[in-house]
N, C-alpha and C positions, 0 to 999 in steps of 0.2 A: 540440631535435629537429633532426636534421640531413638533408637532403634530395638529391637527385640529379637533374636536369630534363633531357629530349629533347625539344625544343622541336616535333619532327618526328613525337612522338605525338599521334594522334586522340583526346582525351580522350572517355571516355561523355558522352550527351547530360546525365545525370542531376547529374553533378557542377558544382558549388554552383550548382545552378539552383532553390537556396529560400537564400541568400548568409542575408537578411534574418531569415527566419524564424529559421535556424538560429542565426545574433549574437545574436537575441535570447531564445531559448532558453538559451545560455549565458552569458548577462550576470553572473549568479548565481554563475557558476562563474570566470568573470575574475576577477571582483571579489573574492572569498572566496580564492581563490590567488595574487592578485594578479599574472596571467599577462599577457601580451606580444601583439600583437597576431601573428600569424602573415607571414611572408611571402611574398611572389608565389610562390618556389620550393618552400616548405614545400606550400603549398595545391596547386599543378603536381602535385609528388609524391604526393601524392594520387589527383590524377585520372587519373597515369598507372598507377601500382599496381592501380587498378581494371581492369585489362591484365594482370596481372601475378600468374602460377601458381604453385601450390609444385612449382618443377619435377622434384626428388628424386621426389616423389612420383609425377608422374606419368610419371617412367621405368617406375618400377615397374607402374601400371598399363596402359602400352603393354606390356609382358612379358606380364601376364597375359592379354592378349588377342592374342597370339601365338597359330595354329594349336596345334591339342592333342599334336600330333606334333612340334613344333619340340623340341630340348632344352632351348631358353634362355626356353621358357614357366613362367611361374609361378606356380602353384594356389596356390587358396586354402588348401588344406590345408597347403600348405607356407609359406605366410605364418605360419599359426597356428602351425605346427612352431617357425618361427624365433622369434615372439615370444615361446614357452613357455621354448625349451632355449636359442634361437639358433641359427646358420648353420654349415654347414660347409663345405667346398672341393668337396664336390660340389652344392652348391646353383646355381643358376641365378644368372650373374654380376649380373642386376638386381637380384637378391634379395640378394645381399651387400652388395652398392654402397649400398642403402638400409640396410641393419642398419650397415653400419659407420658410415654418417652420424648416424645418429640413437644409436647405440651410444659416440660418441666426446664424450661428456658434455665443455663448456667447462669450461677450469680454472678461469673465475671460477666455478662453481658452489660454493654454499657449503653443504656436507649438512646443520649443524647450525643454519645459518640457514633451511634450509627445513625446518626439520622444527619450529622454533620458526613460523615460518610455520603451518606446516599444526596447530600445536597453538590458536592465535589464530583461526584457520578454523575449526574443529570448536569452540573456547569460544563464537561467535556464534550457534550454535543457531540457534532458530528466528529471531531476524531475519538471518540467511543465505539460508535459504527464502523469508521473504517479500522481499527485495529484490530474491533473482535475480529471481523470477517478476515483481515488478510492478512493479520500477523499470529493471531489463535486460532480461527480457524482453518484457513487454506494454509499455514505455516504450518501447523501441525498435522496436516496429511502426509508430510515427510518422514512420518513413522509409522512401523507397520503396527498393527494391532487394533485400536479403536477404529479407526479408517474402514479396516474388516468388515467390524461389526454393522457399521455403518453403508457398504457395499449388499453387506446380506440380508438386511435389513428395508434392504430398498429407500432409507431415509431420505438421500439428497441424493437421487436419481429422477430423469423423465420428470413427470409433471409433479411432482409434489417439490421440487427442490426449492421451489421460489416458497410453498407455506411452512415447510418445516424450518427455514430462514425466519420467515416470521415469527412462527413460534419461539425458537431462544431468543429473538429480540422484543417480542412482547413477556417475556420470563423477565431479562434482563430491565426492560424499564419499569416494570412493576416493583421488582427490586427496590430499584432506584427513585418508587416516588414518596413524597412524605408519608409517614405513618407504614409504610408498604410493608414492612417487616414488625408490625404487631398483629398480637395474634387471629386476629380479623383481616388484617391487610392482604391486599390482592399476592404483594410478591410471596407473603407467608405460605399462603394457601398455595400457589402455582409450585412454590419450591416441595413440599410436601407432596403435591399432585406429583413432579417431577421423580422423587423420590420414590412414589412406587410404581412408577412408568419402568425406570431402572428395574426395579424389580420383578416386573412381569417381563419384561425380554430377558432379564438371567434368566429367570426360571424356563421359559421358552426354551431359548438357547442350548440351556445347559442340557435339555432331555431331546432334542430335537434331531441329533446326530451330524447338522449344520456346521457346527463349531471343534474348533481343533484346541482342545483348553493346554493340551502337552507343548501345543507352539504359542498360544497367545497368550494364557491364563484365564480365568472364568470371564467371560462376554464383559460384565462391567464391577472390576474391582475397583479395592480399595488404592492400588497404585494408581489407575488411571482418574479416577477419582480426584484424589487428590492434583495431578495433572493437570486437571481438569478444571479447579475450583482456579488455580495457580493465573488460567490465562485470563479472566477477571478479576484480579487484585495488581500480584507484580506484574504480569507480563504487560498488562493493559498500563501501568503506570508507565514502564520501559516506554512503548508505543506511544502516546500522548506524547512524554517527552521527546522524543525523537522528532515528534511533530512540531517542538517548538511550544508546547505546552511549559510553564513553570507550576510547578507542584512542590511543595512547601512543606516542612516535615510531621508540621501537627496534620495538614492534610493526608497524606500520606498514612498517618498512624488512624485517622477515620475511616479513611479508604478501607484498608487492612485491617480493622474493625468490625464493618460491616459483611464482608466478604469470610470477616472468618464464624461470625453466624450464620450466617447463610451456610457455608460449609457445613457445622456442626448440623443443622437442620434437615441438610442433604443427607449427610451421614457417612461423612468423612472421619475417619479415625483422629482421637484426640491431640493425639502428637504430630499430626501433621496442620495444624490450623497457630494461627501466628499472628498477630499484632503489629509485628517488627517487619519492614517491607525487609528487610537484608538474610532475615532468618527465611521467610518464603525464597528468597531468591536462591541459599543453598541449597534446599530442598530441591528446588526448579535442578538448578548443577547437577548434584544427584541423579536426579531421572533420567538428563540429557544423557549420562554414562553410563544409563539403564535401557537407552532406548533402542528396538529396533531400527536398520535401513527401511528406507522407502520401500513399498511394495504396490503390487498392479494394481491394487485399489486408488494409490495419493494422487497419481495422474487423473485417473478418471474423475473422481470427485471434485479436484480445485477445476479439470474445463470445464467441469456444469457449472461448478458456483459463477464461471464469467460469464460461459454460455448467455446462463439463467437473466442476465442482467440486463439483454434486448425483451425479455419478456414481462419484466416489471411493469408497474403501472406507474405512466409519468401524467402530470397536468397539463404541459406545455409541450409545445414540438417534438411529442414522442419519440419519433425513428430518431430525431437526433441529439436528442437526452440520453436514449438507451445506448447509442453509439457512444458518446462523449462519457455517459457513467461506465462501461466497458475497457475504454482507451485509458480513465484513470487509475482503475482499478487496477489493469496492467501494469500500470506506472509505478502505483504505489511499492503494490508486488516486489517489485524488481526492488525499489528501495529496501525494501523490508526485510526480502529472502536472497537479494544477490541473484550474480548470473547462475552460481552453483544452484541455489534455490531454483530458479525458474526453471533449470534444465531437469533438477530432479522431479519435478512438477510436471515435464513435459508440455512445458509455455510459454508461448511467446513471447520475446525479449523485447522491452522499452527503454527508452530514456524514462529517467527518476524526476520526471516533470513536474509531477504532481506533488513533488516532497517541498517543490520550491513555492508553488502556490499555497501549500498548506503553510507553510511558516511565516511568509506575508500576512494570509489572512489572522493566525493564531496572536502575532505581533503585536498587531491593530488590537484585537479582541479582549487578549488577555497583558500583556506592557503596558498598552495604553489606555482604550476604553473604561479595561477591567480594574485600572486603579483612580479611578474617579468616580466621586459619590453614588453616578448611578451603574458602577460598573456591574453590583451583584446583581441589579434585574436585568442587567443587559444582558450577561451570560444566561442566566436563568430562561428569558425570552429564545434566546439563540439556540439555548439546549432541547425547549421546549419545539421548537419550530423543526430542530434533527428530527426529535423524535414522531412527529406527528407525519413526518416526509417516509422515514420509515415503514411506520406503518402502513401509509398510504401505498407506497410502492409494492407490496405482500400485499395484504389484502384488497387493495383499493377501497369502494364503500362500502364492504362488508363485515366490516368489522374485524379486529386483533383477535384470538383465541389460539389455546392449546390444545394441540390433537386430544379427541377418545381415548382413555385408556384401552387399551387389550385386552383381555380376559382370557386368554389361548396363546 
């Protein structure tokens, strides 16, 4: 990990002020990777990135809030124009300036490594689902800061918490399906879209007097960011395995392939995008020793995300689908994040039931099934069937989609 330090930055109050908690948190994860301890500049870099915009992006969103009469304003309509067909010489010079950036794909991009990536992706099925949700997502409301944003935000609050679930898991499969990260491809386009959703809540945020940037850093930097990108590559790789999943190390370098264009595409800072699952993993290190304690927002959030899970759309014996997907989800939890975890979460405590069913089924699926001739469509079918349960559950027949951008 390589880092850059202005010694003349006002670092957020937030940064490593749980130093202890956070070391010990990833004791598990040093030792297992056998990582390095971080240095002064590396951890700096850190606290100052929590400063630090995707500023492509918000050229673009200074444009679009340009008067309606200026020429070199940028609708929304003409966003979507470009990411459908692309840009032309009559388009408004912000709006070119950012397609050609994100348009001008790095020549280490490897297509057929990521497309073997995203086939490793979609074989994870359903323990894909269950890790983002409870070991990336309700895992990581155990820090303050994003969580915040996310509380003020109204994201995964009351009635919207079961579609904006949808939403990163309809991002996340598009991703993951063939072809989805060319430059047509649905995950292309979503991760793009996603890219200046980011950008209109900084820019919101940062003017809005809502946000306290001297304790968190700017609403959505490049530290969390990267954070961010981290729990679909290694930490999702961590998680699967834990499930009993076996991942192999040319998969493993697919995986971390794809995910780290995807990153770059989001607009994640160069130095922090990786190939090498071990070099993500320090990185991960890193942050843990960057991280804030839990704050009043992480409780609230992870009980809606369980809450939310009697209100899902089920096919069969609803009331007792929603109970029994609830009772798992607990379960998992509990394996995932410990009793520590559940209490910082404010959650009720299970047995780790579910870890033992997950590794029976994984067993079967991928030991046995999955090394026999027809084991790639079996997993392929298996993954396909997670995902279409997914989004059935979120939207029911109405279909997958990404919220409206904002304009305000």
């Amino acid at each position: 990990m390589t880092a850059t330090t202005d010694t003349s930055t006002v670092l957020p109050r937030r940064h490593r002020s749980a130093d202890a908690r956070g070391r010990q948190m990833g004791r598990l994860l040093r030792l297992y990777w056998n990582l390095r301890e971080p240095s002064d500049a590396e951890l700096a870099a850190l606290g100052e990135r929590l400063m630090k915009r995707d500023e492509p992006a918000a050229a673009l969103v200074r444009a679009m809030r340009l008067p309606k009469d200026d020429p070199e304003r940028v609708s929304m309509g003409g966003f979507h124009h470009a990411l459908d067909v692309g840009v032309s010489e009559d388009d408004p010079r912000a709006l070119r300036d950012f397609f050609a950036q994100v348009e001008a794909t790095p020549s280490w991009v490897d297509r057929d490594l990521c497309e073997r990536g995203a086939t490793v992706f979609r074989r994870f099925g359903q323990n894909a689902d269950d890790v983002l949700l409870q070991l990336s997502l309700i895992g990581g409301y155990r820090f303050g800061g994003p969580v915040d944003l996310l509380a003020e935000t109204g994201g995964l609050s009351g009635a919207t918490t079961k579609r904006r679930l949808g939403e990163t898991q309809t991002w996340a499969i598009a991703v993951g399906r063939e072809g989805g990260m060319d430059r047509h491809g649905e995950g292309w386009k979503l991760t793009v879209h996603v890219r200046l959703m980011h950008a209109l809540v900084n820019a919101s945020f940062e003017r809005n007097g809502r946000w306290d940037s001297t304790e968190w850093g700017l609403p959505i930097n490049q530290s969390d960011l990267a954070s961010t990108l981290n729990l679909f590559s290694g930490a999702l790789m961590m998680g699967v395995r834990a499930l009993g999943v076996p991942i192999g190390r040319d998969d493993s370098r697919a995986m971390m392939h794809l995910w780290k264009y995807v990153g770059w595409l989001i607009g994640v800072d160069d130095d922090w995008l990786f190939d090498d699952e071990r070099d993500q993993h320090q990185l991960s290190y890193a942050i843990l020793l960057s991280q804030a304690d839990v704050s009043a927002a992480g409780p609230q959030l992870a009980n809606a995300l369980v809450d939310v899970q009697r209100d899902l759309n089920y096919r069969h014996l609803p009331a007792l689908s929603a109970r029994y997907t609830r009772e798992r989800l607990l379960s998992m939890l509990e394996g995932f994040l410990g009793a520590r975890g559940m209490r910082d979460l404010e959650l009720p405590h299970r047995l780790p039931w579910a870890f033992g069913t997950a590794w029976v089924r994984n067993t079967v699926s991928y030991r046995l099934i999955g090394r026999t001739p027809v084991g790639d469509r079996y997993l392929e079918w298996r993954g396909r069937r997670a995902r279409d349960r997914a989004l059935y559950r979120h939207f029911g027949d109405s279909g997958a989609e990404i919220g409206s951008l904002p304009t305000e």
